[in-house]
N, C-alpha and C positions, 0 to 999 in steps of 0.2 A: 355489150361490154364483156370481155373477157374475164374469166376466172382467173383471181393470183391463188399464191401459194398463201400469201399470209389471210387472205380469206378462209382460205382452204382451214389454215390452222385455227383462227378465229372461231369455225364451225365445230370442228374438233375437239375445240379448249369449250362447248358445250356439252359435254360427251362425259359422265361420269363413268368410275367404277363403282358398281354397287354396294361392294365390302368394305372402299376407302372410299371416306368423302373429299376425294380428290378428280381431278378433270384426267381425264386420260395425256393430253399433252403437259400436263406441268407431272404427270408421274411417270415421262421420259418414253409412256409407249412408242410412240408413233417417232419411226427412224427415218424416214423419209416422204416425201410429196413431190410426182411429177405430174405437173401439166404441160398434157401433150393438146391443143386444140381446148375442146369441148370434155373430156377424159382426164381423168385422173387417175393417179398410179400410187399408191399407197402401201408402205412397205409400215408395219406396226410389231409390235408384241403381244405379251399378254404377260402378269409379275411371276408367273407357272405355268408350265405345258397343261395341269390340270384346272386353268383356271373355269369355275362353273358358269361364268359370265362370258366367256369370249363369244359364243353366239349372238348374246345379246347387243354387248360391245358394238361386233362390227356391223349386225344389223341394223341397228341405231345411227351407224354413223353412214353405212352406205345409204340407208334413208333419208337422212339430213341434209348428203351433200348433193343427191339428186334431185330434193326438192327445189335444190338452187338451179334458176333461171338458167343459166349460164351452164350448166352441168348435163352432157348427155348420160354419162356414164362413170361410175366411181368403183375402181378395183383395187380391194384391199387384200394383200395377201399379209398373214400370220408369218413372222418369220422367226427362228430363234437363236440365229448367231447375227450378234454377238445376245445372248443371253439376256433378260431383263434383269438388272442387278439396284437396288435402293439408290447408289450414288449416281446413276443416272434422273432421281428426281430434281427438278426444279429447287432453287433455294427457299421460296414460300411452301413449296410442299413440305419441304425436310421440317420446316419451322412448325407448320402445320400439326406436325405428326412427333412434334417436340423431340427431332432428331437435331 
């Protein structure tokens, strides 16, 4: 069975930030997901160029999605335009964070 995309996010939306107890996909990181085959392509952020977790982040999650059967290969690059900016969170996260 082939890898989807909303699996892909499913895995993802496992994936916390350390500092917010929020999923990295409902805090608007992750900009995009291509599945090409067996491979993924994963275009994310971080909420700051300095954030002390991003290592951790994407090592977590290129972990995750490699354990998945169906996954030969998961490539995440960091990108920062357009910039992570709060209004890109999710409306349960905003709620969350009593925004």
């Amino acid at each position: 069975m082939a890898i989807t995309e909303e699996r892909v996010y499913e895995v993802l939306g496992e994936i916390y930030d350390p500092e917010i107890p929020i999923d990295i996909v409902n805090l608007g990181l992750v900009y995009s997901v291509e599945v090409v085959s067996d491979v993924l392509n994963i275009n994310m952020s971080m909420t700051s160029p300095g954030c002390p977790a991003a290592t951790q982040i994407v090592t977590e999650a290129k972990l995750m999605l490699e354990d998945l059967p169906e996954v030969k290969e998961a490539n995440i690059e960091i990108v920062w335009d357009p910039p992570w900016e709060p209004s890109m969170m999710s409306e349960a996260a905003k709620e969350s964070l009593g925004m």
